[in-house]
C-alpha positions in Angstrom: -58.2 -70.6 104.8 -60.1 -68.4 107.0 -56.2 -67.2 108.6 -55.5 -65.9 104.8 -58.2 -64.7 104.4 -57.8 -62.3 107.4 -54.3 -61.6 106.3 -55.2 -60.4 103.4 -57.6 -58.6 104.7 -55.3 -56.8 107.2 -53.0 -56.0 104.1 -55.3 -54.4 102.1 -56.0 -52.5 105.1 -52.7 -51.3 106.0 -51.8 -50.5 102.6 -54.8 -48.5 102.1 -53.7 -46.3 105.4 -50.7 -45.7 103.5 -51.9 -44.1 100.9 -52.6 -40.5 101.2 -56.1 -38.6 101.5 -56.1 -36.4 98.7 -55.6 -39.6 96.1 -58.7 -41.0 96.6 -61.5 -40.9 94.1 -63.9 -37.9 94.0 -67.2 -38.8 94.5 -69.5 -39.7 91.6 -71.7 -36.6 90.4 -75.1 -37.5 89.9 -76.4 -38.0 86.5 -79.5 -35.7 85.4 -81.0 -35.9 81.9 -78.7 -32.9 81.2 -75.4 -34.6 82.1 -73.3 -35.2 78.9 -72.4 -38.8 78.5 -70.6 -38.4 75.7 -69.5 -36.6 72.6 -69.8 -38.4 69.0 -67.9 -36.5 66.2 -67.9 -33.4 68.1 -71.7 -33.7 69.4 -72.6 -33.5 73.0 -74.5 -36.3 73.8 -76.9 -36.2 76.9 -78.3 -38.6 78.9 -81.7 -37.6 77.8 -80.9 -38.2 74.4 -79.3 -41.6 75.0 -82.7 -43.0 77.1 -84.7 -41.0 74.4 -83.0 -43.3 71.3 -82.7 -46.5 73.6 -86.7 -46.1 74.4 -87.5 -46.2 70.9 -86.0 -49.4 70.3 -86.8 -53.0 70.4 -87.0 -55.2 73.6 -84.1 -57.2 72.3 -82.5 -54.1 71.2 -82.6 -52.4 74.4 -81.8 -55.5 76.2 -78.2 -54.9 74.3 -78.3 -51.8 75.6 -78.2 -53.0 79.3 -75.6 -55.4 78.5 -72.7 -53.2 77.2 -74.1 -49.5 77.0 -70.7 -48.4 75.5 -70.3 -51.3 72.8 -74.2 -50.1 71.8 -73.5 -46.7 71.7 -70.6 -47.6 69.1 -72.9 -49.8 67.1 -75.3 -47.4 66.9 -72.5 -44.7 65.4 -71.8 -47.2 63.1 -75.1 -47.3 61.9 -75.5 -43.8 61.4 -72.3 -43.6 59.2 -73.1 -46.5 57.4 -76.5 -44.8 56.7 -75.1 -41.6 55.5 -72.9 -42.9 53.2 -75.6 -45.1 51.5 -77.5 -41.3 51.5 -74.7 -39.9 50.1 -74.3 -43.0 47.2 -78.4 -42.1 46.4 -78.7 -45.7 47.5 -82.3 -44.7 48.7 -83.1 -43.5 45.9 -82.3 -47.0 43.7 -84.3 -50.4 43.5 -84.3 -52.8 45.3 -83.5 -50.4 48.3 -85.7 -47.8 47.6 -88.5 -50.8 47.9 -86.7 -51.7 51.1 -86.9 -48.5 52.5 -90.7 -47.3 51.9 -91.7 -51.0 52.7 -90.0 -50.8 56.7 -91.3 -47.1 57.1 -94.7 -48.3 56.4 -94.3 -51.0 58.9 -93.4 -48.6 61.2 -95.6 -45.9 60.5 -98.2 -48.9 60.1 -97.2 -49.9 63.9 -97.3 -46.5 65.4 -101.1 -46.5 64.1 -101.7 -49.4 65.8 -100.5 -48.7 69.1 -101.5 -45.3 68.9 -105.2 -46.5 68.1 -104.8 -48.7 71.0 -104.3 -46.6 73.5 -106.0 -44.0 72.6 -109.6 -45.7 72.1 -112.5 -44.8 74.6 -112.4 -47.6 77.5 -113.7 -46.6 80.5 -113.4 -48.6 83.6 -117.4 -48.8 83.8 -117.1 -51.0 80.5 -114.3 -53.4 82.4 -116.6 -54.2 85.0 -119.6 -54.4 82.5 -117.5 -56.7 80.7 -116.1 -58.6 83.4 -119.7 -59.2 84.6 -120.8 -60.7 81.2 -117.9 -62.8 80.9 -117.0 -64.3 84.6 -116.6 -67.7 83.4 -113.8 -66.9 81.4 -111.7 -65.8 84.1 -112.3 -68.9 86.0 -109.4 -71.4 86.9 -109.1 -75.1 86.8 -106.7 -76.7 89.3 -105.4 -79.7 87.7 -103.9 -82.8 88.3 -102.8 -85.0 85.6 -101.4 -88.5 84.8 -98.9 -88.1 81.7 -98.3 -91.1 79.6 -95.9 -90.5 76.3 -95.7 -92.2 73.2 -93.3 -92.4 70.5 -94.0 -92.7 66.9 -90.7 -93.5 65.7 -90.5 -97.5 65.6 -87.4 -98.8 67.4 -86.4 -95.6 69.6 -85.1 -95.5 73.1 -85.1 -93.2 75.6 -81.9 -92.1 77.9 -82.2 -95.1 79.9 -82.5 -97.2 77.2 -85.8 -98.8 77.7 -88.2 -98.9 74.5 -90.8 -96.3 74.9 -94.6 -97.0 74.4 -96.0 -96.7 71.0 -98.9 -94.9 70.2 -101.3 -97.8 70.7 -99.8 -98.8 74.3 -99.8 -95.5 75.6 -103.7 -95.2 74.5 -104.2 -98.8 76.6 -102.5 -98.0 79.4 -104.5 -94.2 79.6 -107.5 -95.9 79.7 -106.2 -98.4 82.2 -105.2 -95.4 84.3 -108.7 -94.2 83.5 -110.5 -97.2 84.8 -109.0 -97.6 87.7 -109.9 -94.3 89.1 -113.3 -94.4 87.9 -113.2 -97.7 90.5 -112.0 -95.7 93.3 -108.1 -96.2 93.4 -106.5 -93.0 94.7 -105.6 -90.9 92.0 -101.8 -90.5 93.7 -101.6 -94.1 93.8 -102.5 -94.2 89.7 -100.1 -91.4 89.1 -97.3 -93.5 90.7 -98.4 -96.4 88.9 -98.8 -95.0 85.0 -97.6 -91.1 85.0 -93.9 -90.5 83.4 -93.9 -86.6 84.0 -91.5 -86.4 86.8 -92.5 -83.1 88.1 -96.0 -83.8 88.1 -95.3 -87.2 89.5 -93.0 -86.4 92.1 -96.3 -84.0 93.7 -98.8 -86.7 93.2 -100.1 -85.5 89.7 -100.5 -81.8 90.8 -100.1 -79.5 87.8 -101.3 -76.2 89.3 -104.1 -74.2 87.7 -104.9 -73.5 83.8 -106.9 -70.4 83.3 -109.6 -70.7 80.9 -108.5 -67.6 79.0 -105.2 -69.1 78.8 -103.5 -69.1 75.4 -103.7 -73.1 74.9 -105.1 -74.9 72.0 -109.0 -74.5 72.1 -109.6 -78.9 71.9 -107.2 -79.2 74.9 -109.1 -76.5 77.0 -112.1 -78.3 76.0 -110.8 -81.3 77.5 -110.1 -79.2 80.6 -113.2 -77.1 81.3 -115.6 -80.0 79.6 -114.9 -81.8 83.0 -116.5 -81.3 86.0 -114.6 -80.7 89.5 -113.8 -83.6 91.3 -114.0 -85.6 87.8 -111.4 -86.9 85.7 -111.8 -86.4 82.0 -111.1 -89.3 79.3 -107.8 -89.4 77.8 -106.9 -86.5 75.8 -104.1 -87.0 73.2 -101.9 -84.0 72.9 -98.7 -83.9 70.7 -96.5 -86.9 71.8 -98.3 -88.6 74.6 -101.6 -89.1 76.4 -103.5 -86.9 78.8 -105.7 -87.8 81.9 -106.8 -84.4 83.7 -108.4 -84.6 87.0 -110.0 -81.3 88.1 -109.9 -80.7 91.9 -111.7 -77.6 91.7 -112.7 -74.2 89.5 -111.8 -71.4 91.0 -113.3 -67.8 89.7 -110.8 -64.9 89.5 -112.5 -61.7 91.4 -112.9 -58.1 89.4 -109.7 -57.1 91.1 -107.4 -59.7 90.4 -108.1 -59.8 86.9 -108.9 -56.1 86.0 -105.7 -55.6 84.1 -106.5 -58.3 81.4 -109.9 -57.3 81.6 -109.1 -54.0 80.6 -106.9 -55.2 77.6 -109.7 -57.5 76.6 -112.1 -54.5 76.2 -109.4 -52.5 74.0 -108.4 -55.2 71.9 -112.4 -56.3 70.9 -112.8 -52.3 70.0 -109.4 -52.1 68.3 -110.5 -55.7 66.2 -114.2 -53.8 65.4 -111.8 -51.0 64.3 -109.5 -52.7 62.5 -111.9 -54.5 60.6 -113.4 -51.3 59.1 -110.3 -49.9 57.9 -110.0 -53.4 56.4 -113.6 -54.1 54.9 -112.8 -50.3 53.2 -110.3 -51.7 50.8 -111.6 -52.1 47.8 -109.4 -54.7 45.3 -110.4 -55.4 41.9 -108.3 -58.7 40.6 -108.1 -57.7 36.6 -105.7 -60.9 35.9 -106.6 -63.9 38.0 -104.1 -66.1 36.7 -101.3 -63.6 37.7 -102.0 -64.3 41.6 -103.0 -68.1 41.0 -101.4 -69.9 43.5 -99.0 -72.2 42.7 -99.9 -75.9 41.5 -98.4 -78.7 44.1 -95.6 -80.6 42.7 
């Protein structure tokens, strides 16, 4: 394989020797945000203007973008004929899509606000400290390792290796069998081996990593979490399909520096909520028919 390889090699090479020095490519001018990229019905388009309208877009939009820039560009043509047309139809100008139309540009315009408001507020970095001060505890961390023991509630089911899962009821006996063992002393790897069925977890000897207490988890299962002391093991917590046993090796507490970025959007987002709430709380609604916004009765 190798000898083909070479050999193909060499006759790329001697066939590229052959070919004379004034046929090969010029090299690639580089593109400033004045090059033109393209011309649409006549219009220069620039490279500025192609960032500018890719910028203003979407994540998801501008991630189609970076997959085919030219299939985008025509896309986006489209959508600007399509547009006129309905313009020149006075489509805009007839229900429902007159509704359609004032309804997205206040959500726009609505968002705009928002960020705008966001940024813009008054947060200086004397406040991030001040705040971070206040509120250590909630940048603290909990490294965690767990003992995982599923249920199923359907009656009769069977997982991929064909073995009849626990029900509810066993999975609750053998959590607090798990439990009671390491509150006697058993190693909490050998108890992991024994009862846990998370494979990745398992395979480590229960490590899970660490759960930050600001973490976006339901507030009853970081209860369960931070509730237990380090070097403790908390009593079986039942989450969605199976049974919890979290054993905290230790809390560890984020420093100023590590954290200042969320701190920072912590501080903006409880000014923008104070803010937000006033422009609410000035809305003033009077109901005159109460039975016109009644909800629906349950059938």
């Amino acid at each position: 394989m190798k000898s083909t390889l070479f050999c193909v090699c060499f006759a790329s090479v001697a066939l590229w020797a052959q070919i004379p020095p004034t046929t090969a490519a010029p090299p690639v001018a580089a593109i400033t945000p004045d090059t033109v990229v393209a011309t649409i019905d006549g219009k220069k388009l620039t490279a500025r203007d192609v960032q500018k309208l890719v910028g203003a877009l979407p994540p998801q939009n501008q991630q189609h973008f970076a997959n085919d820039p030219k299939e985008f560009l025509r896309q986006r043509v489209l959508l600007e004929k399509l547009s006129a047309m309905g313009e020149q139809k006075k489509l805009d100008q007839q229900s429902p899509y007159k509704e359609r139309i004032d309804y997205n540009r206040q959500l726009i315009l609505s968002q705009a606000v928002v960020e705008n408001q966001f940024e813009s507020l008054p947060a200086p970095e004397s406040e991030w400290k001040a705040f971070y001060e206040k509120n250590k505890s909630m940048f603290s961390e909990a490294k965690l390792r767990v003992v995982y023991i599923p249920f199923n509630v359907r009656p009769n089911a069977a997982d991929q290796s064909g073995a009849k899962p626990l029900t509810e009821a066993e999975a609750k006996a053998q959590a607090d069998a798990a439990l009671a063992e390491i509150r006697k002393g058993t190693d909490f790897s050998a108890v992991v081996k024994k009862y846990s069925k998370d494979p990745v977890s398992a395979a480590k000897g229960g490590d899970f990593g660490s759960v930050k207490r600001s973490a976006d988890l339901p507030p009853d299962l970081k209860n369960a979490i931070f509730s237990t002391k380090a070097g403790e093991t908390s009593a079986p917590f039942r989450h969605t399909n199976g049974y919890y046993l979290f054993n905290v090796v230790s809390y560890n507490d984020a420093t100023y520096d590590q954290v200042k970025g969320e701190v920072e959007r912590l501080v903006r987002q409880g000014k923008f909520n104070t803010w937000l709430e006033g422009v609410r709380s000035g809305i003033e609604i009077k109901i005159e028919n109460e039975a016109f916004f009644a909800k629906p009765k349950a059938k």
